[in-house]
N, C-alpha and C positions, 0 to 999 in steps of 0.2 A: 387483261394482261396487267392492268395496275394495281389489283386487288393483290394478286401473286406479290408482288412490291411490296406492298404495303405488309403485305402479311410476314413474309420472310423480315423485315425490318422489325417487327413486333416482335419475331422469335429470338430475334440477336439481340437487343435491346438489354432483358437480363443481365446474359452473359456479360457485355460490352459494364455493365453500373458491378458486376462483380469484378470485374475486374479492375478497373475505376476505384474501387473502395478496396479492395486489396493494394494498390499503389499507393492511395490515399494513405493505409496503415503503415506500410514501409518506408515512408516518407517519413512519419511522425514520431516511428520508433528513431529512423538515421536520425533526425535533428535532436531526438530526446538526448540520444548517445552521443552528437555532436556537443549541445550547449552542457552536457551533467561533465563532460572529457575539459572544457574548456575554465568552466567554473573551478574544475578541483586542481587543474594547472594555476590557475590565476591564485590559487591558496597555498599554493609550493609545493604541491604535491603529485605524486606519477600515480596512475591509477589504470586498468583496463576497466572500459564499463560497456555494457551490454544491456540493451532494454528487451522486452518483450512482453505483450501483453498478459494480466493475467486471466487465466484461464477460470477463475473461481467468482470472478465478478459476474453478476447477473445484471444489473441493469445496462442500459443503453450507453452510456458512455464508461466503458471499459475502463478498467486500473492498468496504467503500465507501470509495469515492476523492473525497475534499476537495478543490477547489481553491482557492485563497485568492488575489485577485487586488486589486491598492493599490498604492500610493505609496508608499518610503518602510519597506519592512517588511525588508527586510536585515536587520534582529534578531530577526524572527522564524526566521531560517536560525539566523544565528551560527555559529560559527567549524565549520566542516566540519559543519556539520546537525546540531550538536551543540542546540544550542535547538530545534531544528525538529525532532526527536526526541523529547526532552523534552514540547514540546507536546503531539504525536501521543498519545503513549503515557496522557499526559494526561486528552487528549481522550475517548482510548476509553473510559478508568473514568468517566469523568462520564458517558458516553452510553449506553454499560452498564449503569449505576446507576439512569441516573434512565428506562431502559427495561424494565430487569429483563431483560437479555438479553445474553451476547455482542457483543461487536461488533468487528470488525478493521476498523479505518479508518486510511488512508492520504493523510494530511498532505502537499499539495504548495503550495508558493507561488512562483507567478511562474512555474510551468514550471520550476524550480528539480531536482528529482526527474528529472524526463526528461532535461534537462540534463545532469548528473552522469550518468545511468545512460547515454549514450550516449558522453559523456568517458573512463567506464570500459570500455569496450566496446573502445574504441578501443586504449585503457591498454595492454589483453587482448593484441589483436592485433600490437602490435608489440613485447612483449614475447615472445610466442611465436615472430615472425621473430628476435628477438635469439637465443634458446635456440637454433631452431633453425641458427643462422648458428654461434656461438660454441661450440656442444653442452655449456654449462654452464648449471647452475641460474640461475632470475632472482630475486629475492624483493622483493616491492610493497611500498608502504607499509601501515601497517597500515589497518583500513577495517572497517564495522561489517558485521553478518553481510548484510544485504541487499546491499552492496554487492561482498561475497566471491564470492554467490550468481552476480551478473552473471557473475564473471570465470569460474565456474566450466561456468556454463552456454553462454557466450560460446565458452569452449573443447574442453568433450567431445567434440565431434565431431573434433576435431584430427587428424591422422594419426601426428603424431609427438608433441608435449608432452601431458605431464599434470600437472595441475593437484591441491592438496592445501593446506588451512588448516595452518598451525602456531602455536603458542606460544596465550596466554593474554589472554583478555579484559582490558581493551578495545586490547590489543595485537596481538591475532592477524590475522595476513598470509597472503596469499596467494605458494606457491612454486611 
């Protein structure tokens, strides 16, 4: 009779840690959207924000992606996402701290983030027709690492250009 016990408690076990870890993530997302709500009041500002994991992360500790949506919040970017960086990086030690946990979260306002990463994409592309037109070197402006990242990944597959970082933070470009 106790085996019957034991065994039915082995089957439930699973379910019971998925579910467990599903509260766990709803939990992290409300607080993400609680303290990112809180922070952009305390800078004067009205905003609706919305986290949710992203879905394109593969490793084990997941990206939640922020969106931050208002009137009026162009300073929240500031000049080349130089604020909108700032924030971010911000934002994670505060959600971090007050979760006791990790966290990578990904700061976008207005569709701002997608915007630029497809500007650069673009950047990518016709730079690579110039190289290959001219067959000399091109060198970008300079651009923070996520956005190197685009142009790098944008490119590998290339047939002829390749792609490589130079020089020194927060100057380092893409050649």
């Amino acid at each position: 009779h106790s085996s019957s016990l034991k065994k039915s408690e082995s089957e439930q076990t699973p379910v019971v840690a998925e579910k467990m870890e599903r509260l766990e993530h709803d939990l992290l997302l409300d607080a993400t959207e609680e303290i990112v709500s809180k922070l952009i009041h305390h800078l004067g500002m009205q905003a609706q924000v919305s986290a949710h994991y992203d879905e394109t992360s593969t490793d084990d500790r997941r990206t939640i992606k922020v969106d931050v949506r208002g009137d009026n919040l162009s300073a929240l970017i500031g000049r080349q996402a130089e604020t909108l960086n700032a924030f971010q990086y911000v934002a994670s030690l505060i959600v971090g701290k007050s979760t006791q946990q990790w966290v990578q979260l990904v700061v976008d306002v207005e569709g701002y983030r997608e915007r630029r990463e497809n500007q650069i994409r673009q950047i990518a592309l016709r730079m690579a027709e110039q190289v290959v037109k001219t067959g000399r070197k091109a060198m970008l402006e300079p651009m923070t690492a996520s956005e190197r990242r685009v142009i790098h990944i944008e490119l590998r597959g290339h047939p002829v250009v390749t792609t490589e970082s130079t020089g020194e933070e927060p100057h380092r470009k893409v050649v």
